[in-house]
PDB file of N, CA, C and O in Angstrom:
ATOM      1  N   UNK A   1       1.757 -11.673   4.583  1.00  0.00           N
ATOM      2  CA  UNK A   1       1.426 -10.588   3.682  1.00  0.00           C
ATOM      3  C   UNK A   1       0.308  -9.754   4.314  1.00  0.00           C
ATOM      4  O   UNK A   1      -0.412 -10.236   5.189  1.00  0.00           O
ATOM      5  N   UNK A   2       0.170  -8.541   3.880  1.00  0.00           N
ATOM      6  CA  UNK A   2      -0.505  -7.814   4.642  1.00  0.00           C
ATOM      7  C   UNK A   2      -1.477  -6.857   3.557  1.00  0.00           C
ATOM      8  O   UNK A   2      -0.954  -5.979   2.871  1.00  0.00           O
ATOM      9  N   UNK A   3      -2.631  -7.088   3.517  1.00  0.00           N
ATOM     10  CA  UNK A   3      -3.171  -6.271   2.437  1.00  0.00           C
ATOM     11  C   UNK A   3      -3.861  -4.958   2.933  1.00  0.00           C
ATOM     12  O   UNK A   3      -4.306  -5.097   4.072  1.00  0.00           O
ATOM     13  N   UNK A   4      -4.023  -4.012   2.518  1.00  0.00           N
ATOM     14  CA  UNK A   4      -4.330  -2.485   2.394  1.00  0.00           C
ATOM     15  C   UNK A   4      -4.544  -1.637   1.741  1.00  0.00           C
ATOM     16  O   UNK A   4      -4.361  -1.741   0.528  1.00  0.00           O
ATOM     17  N   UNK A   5      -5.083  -0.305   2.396  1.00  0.00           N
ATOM     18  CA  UNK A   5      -5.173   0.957   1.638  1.00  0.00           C
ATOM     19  C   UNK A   5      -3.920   2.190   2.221  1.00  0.00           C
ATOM     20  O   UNK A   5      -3.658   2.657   3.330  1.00  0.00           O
ATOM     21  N   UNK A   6      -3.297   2.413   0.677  1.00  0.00           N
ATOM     22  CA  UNK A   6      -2.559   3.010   1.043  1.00  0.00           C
ATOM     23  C   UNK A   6      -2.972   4.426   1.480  1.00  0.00           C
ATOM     24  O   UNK A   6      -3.720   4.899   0.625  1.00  0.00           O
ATOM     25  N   UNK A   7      -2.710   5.452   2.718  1.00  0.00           N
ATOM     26  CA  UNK A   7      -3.552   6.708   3.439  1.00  0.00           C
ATOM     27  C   UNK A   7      -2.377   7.391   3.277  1.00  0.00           C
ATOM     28  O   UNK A   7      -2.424   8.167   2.323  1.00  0.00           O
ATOM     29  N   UNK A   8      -0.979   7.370   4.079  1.00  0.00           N
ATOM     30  CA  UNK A   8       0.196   8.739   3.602  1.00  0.00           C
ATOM     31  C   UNK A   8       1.437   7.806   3.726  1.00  0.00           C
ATOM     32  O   UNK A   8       1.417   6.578   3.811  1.00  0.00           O
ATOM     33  N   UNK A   9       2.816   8.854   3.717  1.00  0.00           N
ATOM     34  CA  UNK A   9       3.967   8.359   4.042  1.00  0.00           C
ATOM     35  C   UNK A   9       4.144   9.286   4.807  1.00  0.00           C
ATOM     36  O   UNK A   9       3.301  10.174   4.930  1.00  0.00           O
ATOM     37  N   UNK A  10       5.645   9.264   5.697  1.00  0.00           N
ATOM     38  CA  UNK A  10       6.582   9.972   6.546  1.00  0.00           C
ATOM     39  C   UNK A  10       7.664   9.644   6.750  1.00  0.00           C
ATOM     40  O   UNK A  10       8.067   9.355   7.876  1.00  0.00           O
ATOM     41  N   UNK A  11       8.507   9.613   5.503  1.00  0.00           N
ATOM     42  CA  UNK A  11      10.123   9.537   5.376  1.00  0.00           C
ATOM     43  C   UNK A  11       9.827   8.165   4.828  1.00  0.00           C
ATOM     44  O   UNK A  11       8.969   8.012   3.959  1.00  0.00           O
ATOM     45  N   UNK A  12      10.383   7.371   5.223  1.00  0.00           N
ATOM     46  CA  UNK A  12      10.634   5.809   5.136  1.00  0.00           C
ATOM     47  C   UNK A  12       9.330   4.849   5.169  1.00  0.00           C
ATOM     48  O   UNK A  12       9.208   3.728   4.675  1.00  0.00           O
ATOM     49  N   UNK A  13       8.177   5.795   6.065  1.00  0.00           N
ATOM     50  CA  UNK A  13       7.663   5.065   7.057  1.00  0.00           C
ATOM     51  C   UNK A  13       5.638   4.952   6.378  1.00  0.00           C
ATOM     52  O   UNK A  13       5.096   6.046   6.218  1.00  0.00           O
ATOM     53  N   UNK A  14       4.908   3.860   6.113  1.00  0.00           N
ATOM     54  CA  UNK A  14       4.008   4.128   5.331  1.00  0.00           C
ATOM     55  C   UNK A  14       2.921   3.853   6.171  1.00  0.00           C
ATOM     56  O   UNK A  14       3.028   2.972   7.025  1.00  0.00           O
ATOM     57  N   UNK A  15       1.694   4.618   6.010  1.00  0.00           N
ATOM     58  CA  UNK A  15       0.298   4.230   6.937  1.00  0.00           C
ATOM     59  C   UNK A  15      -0.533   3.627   5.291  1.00  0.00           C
ATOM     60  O   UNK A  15      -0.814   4.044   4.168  1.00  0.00           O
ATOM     61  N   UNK A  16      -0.627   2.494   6.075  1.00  0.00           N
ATOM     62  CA  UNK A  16      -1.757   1.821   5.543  1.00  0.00           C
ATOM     63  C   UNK A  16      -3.301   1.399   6.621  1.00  0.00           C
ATOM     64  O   UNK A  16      -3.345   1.201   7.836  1.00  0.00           O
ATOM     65  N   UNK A  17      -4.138   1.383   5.852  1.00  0.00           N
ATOM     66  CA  UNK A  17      -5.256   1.129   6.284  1.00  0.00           C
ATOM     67  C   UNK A  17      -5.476  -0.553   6.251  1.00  0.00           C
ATOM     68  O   UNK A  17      -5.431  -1.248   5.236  1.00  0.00           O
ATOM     69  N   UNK A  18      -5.630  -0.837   7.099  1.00  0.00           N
ATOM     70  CA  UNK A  18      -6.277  -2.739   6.788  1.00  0.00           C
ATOM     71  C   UNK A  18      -7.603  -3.427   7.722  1.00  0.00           C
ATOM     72  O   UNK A  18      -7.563  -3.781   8.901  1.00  0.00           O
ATOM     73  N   UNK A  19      -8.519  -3.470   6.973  1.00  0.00           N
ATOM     74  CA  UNK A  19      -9.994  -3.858   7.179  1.00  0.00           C
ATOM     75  C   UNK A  19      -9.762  -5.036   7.930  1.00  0.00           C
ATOM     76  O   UNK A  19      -9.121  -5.893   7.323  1.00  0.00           O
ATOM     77  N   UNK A  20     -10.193  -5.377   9.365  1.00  0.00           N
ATOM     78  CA  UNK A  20     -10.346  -6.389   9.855  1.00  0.00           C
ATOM     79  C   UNK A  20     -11.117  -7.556   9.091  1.00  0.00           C
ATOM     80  O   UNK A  20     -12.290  -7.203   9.213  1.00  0.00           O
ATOM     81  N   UNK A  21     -11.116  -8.531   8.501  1.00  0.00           N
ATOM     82  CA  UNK A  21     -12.022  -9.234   7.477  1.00  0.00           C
ATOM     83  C   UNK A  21     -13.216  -9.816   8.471  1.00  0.00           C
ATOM     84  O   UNK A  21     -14.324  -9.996   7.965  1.00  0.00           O
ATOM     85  N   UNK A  22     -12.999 -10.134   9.975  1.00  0.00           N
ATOM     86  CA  UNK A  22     -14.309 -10.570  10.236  1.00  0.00           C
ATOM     87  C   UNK A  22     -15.250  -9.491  11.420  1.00  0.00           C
ATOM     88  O   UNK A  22     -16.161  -9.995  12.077  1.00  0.00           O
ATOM     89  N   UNK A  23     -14.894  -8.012  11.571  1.00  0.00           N
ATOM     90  CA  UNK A  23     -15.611  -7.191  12.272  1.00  0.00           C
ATOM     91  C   UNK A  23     -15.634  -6.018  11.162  1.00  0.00           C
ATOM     92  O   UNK A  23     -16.227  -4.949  11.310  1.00  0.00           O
ATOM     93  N   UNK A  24     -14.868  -6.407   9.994  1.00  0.00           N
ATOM     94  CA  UNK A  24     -15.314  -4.876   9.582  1.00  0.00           C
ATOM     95  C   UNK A  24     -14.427  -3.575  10.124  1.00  0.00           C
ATOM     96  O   UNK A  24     -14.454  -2.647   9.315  1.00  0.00           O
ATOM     97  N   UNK A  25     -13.821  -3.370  11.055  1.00  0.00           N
ATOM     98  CA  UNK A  25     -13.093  -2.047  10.979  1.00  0.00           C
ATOM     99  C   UNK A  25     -11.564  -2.092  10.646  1.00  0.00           C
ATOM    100  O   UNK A  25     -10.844  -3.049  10.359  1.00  0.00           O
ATOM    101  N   UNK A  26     -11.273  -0.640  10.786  1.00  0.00           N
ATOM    102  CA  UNK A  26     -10.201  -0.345  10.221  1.00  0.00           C
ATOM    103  C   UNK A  26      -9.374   0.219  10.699  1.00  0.00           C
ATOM    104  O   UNK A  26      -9.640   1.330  11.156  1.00  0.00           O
ATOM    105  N   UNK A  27      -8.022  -0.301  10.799  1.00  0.00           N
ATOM    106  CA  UNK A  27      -6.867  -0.096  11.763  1.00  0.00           C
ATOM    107  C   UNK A  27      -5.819   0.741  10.660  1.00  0.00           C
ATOM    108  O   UNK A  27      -6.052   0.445   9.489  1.00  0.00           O
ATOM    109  N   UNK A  28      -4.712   1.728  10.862  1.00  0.00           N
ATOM    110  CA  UNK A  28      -3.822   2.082  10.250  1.00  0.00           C
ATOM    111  C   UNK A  28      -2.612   1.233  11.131  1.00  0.00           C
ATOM    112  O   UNK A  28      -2.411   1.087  12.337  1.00  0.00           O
ATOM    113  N   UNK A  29      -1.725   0.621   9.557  1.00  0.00           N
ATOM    114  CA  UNK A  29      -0.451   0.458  10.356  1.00  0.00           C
ATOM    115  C   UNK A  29       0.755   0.923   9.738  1.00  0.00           C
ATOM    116  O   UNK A  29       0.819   1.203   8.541  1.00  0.00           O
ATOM    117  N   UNK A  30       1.618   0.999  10.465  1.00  0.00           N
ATOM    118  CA  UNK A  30       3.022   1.838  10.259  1.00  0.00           C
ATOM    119  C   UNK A  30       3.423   0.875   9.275  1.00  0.00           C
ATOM    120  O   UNK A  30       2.824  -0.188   9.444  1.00  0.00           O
ATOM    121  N   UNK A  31       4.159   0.862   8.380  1.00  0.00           N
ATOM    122  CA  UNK A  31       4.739   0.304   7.706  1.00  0.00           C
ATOM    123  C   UNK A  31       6.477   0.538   7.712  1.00  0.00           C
ATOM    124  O   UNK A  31       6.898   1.544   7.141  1.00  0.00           O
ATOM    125  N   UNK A  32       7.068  -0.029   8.104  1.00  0.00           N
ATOM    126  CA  UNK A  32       8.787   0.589   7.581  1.00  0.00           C
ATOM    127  C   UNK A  32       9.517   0.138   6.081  1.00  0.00           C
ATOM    128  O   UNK A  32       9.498  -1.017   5.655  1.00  0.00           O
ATOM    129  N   UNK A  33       9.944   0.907   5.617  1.00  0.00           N
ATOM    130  CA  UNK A  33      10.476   0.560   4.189  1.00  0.00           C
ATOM    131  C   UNK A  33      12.303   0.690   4.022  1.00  0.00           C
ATOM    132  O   UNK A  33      12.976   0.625   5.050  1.00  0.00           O
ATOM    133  N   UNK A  34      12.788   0.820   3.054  1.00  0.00           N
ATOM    134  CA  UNK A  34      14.308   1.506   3.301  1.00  0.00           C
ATOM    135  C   UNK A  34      14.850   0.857   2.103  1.00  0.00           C
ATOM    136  O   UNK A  34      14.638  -0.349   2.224  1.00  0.00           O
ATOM    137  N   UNK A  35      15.330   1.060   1.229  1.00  0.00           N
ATOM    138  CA  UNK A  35      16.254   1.235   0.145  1.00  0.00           C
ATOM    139  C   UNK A  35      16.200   0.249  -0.615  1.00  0.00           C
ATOM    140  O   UNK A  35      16.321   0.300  -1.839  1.00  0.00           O
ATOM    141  N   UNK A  36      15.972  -0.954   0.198  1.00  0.00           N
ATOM    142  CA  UNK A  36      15.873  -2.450  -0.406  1.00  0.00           C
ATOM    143  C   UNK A  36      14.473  -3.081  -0.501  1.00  0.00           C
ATOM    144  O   UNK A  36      14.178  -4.174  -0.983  1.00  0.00           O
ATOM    145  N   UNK A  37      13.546  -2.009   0.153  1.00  0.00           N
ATOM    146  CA  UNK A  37      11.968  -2.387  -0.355  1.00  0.00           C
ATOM    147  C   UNK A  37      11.804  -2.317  -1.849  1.00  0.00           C
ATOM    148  O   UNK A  37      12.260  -1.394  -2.525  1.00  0.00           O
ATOM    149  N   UNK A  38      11.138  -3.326  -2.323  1.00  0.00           N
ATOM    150  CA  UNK A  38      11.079  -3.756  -3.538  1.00  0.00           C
ATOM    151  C   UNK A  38       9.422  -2.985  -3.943  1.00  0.00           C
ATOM    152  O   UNK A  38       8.372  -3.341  -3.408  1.00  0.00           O
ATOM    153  N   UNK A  39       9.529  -1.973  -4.913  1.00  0.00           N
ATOM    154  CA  UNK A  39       7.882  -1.468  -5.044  1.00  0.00           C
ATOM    155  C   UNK A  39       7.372  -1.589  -6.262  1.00  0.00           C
ATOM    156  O   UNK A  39       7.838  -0.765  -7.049  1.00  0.00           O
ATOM    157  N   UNK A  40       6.751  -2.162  -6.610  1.00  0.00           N
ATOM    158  CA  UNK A  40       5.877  -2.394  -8.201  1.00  0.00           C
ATOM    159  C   UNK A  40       4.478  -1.512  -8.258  1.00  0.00           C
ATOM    160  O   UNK A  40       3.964  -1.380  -7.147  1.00  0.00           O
ATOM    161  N   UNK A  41       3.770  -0.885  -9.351  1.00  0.00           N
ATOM    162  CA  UNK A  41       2.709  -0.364  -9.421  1.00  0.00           C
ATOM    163  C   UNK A  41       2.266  -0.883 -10.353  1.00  0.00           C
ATOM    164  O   UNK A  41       3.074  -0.642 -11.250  1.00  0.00           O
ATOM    165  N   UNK A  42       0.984  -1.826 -10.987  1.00  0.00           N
ATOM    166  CA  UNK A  42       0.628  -2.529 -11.799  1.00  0.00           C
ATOM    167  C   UNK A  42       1.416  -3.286 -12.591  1.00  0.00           C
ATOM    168  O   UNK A  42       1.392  -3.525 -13.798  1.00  0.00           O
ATOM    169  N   UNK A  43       2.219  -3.670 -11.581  1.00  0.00           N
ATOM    170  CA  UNK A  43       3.057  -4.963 -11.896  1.00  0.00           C
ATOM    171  C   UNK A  43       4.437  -3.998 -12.646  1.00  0.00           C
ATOM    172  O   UNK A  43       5.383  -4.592 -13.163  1.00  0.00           O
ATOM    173  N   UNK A  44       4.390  -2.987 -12.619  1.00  0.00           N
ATOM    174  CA  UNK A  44       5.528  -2.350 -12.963  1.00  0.00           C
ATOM    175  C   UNK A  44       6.702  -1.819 -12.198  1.00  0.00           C
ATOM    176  O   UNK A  44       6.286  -0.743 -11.768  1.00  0.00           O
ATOM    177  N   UNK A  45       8.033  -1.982 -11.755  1.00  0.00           N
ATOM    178  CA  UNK A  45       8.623  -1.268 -11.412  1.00  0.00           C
ATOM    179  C   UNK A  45       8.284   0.305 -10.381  1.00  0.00           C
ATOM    180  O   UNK A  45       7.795   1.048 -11.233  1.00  0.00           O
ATOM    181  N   UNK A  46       8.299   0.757  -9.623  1.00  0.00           N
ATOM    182  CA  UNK A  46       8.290   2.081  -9.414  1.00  0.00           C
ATOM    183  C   UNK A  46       8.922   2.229  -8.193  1.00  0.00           C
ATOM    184  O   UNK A  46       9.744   1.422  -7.758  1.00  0.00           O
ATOM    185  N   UNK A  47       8.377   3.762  -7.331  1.00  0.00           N
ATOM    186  CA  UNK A  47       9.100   4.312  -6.510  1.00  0.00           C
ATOM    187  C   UNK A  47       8.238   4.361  -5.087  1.00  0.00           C
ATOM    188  O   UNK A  47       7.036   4.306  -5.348  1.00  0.00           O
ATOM    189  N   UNK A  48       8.486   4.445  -3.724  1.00  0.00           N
ATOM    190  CA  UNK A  48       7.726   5.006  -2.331  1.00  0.00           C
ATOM    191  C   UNK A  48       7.026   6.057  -3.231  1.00  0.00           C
ATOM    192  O   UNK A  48       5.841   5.907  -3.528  1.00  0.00           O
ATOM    193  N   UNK A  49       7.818   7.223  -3.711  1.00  0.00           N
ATOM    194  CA  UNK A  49       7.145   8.613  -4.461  1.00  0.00           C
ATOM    195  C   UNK A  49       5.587   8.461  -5.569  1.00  0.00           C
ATOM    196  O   UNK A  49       4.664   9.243  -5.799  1.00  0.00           O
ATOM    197  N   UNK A  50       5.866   7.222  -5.987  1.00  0.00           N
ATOM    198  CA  UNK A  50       4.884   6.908  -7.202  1.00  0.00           C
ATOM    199  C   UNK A  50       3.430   6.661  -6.529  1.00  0.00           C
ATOM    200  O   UNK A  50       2.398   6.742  -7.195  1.00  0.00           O
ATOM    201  N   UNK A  51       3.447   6.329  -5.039  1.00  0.00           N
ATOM    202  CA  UNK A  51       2.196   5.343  -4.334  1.00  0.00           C
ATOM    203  C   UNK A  51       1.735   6.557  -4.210  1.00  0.00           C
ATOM    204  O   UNK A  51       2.498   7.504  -4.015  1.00  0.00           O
ATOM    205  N   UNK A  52      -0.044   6.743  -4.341  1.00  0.00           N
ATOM    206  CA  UNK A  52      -0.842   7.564  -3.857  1.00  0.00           C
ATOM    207  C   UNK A  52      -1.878   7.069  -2.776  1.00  0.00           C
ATOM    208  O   UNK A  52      -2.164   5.879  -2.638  1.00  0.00           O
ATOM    209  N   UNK A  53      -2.356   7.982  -2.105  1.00  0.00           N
ATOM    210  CA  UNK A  53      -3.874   7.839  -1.041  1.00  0.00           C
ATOM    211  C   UNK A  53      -4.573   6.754  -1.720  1.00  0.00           C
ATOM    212  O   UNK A  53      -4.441   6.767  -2.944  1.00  0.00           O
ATOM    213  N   UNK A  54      -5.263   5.848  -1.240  1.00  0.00           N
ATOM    214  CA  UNK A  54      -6.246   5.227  -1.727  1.00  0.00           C
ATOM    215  C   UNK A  54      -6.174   4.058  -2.455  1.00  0.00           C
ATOM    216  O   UNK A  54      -7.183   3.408  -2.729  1.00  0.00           O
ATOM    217  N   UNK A  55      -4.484   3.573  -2.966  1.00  0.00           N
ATOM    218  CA  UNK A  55      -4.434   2.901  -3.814  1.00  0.00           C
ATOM    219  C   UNK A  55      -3.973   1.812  -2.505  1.00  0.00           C
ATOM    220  O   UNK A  55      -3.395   1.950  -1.427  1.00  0.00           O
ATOM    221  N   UNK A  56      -4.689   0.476  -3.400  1.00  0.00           N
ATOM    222  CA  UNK A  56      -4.896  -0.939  -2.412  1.00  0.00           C
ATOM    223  C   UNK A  56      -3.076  -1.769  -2.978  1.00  0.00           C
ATOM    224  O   UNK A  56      -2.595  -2.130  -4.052  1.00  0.00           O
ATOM    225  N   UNK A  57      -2.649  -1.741  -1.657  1.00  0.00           N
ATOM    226  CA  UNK A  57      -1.157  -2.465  -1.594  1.00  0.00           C
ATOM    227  C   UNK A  57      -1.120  -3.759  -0.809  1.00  0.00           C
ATOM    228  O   UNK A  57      -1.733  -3.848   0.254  1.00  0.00           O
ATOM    229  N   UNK A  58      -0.386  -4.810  -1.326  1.00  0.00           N
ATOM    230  CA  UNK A  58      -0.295  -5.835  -0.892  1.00  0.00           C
ATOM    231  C   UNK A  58       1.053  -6.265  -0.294  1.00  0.00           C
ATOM    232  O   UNK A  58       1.887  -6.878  -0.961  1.00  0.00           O
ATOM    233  N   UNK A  59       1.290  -5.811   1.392  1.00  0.00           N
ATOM    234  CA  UNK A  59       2.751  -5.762   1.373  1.00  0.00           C
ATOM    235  C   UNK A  59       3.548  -6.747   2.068  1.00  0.00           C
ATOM    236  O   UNK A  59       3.240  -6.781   3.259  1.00  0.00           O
ATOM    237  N   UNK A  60       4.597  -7.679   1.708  1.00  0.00           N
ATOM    238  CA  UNK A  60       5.709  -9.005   1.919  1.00  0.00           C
ATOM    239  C   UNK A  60       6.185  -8.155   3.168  1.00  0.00           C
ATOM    240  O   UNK A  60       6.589  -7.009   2.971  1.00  0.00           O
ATOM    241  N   UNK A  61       6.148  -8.683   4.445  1.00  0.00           N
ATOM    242  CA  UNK A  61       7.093  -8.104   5.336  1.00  0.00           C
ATOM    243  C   UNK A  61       8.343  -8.216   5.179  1.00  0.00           C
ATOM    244  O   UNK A  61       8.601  -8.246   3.976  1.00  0.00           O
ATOM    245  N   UNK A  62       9.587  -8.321   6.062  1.00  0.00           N
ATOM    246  CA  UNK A  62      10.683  -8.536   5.657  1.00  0.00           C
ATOM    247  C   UNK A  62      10.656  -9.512   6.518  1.00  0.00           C
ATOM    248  O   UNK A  62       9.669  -9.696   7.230  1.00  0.00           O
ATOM    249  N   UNK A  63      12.242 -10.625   6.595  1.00  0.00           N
ATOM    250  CA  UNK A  63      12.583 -11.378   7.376  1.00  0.00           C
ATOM    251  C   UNK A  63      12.304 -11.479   8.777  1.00  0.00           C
ATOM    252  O   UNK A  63      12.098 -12.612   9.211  1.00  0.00           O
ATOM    253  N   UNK A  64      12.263 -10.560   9.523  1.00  0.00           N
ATOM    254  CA  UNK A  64      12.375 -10.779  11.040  1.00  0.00           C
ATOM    255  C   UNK A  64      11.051  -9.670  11.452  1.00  0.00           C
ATOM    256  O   UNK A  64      10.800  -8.652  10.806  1.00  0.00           O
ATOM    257  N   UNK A  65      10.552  -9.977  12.257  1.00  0.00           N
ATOM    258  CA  UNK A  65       9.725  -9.091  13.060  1.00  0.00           C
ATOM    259  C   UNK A  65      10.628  -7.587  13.565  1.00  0.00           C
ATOM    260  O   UNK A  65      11.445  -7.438  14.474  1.00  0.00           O
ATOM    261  N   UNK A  66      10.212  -6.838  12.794  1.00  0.00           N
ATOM    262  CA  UNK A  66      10.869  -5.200  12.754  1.00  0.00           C
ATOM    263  C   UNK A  66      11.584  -4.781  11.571  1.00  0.00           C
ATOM    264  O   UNK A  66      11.946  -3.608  11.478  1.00  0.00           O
ATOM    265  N   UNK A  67      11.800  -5.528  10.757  1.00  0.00           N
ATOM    266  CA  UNK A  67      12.390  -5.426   9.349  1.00  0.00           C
ATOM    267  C   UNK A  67      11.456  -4.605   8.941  1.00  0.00           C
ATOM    268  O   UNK A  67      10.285  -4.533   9.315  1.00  0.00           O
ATOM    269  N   UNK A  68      12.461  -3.506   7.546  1.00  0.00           N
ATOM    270  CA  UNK A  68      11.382  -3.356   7.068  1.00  0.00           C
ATOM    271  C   UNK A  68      10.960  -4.334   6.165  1.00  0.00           C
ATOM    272  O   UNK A  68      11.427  -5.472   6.120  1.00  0.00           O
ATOM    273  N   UNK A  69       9.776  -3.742   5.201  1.00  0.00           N
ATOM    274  CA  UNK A  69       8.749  -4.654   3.833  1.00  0.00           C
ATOM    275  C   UNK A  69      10.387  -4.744   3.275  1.00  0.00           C
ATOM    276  O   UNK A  69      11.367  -3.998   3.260  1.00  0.00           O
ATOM    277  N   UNK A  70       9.988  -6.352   2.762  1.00  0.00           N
ATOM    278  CA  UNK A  70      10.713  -6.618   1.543  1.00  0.00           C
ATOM    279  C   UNK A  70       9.977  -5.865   0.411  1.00  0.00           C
ATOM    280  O   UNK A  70      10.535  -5.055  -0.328  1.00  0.00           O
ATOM    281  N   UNK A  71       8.543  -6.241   0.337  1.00  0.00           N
ATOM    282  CA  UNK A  71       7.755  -5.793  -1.250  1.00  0.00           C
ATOM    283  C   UNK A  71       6.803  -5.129  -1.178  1.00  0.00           C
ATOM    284  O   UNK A  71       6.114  -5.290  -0.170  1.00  0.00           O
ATOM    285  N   UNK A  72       6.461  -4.345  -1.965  1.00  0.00           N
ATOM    286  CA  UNK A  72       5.284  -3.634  -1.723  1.00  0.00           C
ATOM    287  C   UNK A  72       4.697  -3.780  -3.193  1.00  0.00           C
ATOM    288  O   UNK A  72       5.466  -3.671  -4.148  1.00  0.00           O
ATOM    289  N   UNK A  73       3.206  -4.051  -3.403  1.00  0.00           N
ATOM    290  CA  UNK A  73       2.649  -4.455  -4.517  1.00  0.00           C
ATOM    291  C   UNK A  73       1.501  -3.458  -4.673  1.00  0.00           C
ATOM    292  O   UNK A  73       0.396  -3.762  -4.223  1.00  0.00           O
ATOM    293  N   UNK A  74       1.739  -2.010  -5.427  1.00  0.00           N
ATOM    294  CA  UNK A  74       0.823  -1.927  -5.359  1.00  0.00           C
ATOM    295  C   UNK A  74      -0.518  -1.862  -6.712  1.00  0.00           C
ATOM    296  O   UNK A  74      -0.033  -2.237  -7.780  1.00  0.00           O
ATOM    297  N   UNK A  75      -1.777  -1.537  -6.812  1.00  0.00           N
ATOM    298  CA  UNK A  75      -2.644  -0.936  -7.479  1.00  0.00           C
ATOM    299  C   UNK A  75      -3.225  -0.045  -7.854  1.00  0.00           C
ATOM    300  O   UNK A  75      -4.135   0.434  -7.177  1.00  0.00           O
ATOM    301  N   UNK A  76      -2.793   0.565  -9.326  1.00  0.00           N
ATOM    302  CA  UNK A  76      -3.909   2.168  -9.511  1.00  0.00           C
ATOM    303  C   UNK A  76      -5.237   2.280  -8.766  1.00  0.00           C
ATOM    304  O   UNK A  76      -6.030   1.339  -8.787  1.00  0.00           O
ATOM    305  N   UNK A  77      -5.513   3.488  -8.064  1.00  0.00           N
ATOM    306  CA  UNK A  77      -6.953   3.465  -7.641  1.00  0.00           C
ATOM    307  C   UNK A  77      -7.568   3.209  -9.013  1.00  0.00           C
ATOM    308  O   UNK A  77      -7.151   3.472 -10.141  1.00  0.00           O
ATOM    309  N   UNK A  78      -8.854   2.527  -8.518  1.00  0.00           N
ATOM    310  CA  UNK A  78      -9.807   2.294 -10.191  1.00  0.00           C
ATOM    311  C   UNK A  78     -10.525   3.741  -9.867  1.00  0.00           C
ATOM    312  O   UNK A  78     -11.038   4.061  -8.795  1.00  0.00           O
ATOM    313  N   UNK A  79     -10.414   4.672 -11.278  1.00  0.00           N
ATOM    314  CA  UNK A  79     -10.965   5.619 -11.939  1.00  0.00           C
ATOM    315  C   UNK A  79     -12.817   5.386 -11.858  1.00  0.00           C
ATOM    316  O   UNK A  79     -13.425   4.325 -11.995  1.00  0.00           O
ATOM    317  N   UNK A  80     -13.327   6.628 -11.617  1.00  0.00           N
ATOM    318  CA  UNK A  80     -14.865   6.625 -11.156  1.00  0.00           C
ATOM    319  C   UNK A  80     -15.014   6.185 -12.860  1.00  0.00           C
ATOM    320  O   UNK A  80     -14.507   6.805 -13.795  1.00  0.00           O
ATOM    321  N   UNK A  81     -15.734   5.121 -12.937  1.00  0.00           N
ATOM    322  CA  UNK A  81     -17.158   5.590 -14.351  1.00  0.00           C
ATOM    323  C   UNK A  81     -16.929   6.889 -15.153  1.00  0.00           C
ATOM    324  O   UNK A  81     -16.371   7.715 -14.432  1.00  0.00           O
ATOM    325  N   UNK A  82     -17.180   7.379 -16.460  1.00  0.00           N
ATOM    326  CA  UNK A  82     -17.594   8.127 -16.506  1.00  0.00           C
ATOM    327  C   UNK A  82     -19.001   7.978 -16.955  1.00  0.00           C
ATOM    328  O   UNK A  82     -19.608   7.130 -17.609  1.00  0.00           O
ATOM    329  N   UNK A  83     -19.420   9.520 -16.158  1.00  0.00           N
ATOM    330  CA  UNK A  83     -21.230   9.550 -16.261  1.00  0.00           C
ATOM    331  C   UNK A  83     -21.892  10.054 -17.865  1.00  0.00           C
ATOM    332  O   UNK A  83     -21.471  10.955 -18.591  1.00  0.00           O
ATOM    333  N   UNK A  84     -23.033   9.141 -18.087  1.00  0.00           N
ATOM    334  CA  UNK A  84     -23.588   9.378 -19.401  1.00  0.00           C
ATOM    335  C   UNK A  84     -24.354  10.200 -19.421  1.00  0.00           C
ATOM    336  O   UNK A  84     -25.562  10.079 -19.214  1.00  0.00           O
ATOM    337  N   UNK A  85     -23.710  11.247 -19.696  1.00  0.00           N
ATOM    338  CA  UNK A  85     -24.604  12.884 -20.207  1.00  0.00           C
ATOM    339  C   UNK A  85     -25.434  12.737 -21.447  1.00  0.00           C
ATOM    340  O   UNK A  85     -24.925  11.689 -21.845  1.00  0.00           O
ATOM    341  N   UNK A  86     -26.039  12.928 -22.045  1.00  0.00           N
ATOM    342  CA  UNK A  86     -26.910  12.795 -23.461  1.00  0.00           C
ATOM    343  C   UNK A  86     -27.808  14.215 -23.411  1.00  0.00           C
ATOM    344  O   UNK A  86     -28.596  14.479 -24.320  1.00  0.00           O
TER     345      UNK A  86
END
């Protein structure tokens, strides 16, 4: 499994961001998808179309090295605070 930030698409094809956990930086990787990628958005059903910038995806590769994702899991970005005006 491969966890991330989702950054764009290009056809089929998805850039995610994924934080090295023990240096800290950050690599984009290609992702491939195709008809039979399975995509949920807060545990709901949805579409490639539905995923936005920023939102953190958790993605099942497929069977073989070059497949695409079986699953893609993703999360609403969390909404800023709102600020207390008075």
């Amino acid at each position: 499994m491969v966890k991330g930030t989702f950054s764009s698409m290009d056809g089929n094809t998805l850039m995610v961001s994924v934080t090295n956990k023990k240096t800290g930086d950050k690599k984009d990787h290609k992702i491939k998808t195709d008809s039979s990628t399975k995509v949920t958005l807060d545990g709901k059903d949805a579409t490639l179309t539905d995923l936005k910038a920023g939102q953190e995806l958790k993605i099942t590769p497929g069977a073989n090295k070059g497949d695409p994702a079986s699953e893609i899991e993703a999360t609403s970005a969390v909404a800023p605070a709102p600020s207390d005006s008075k």
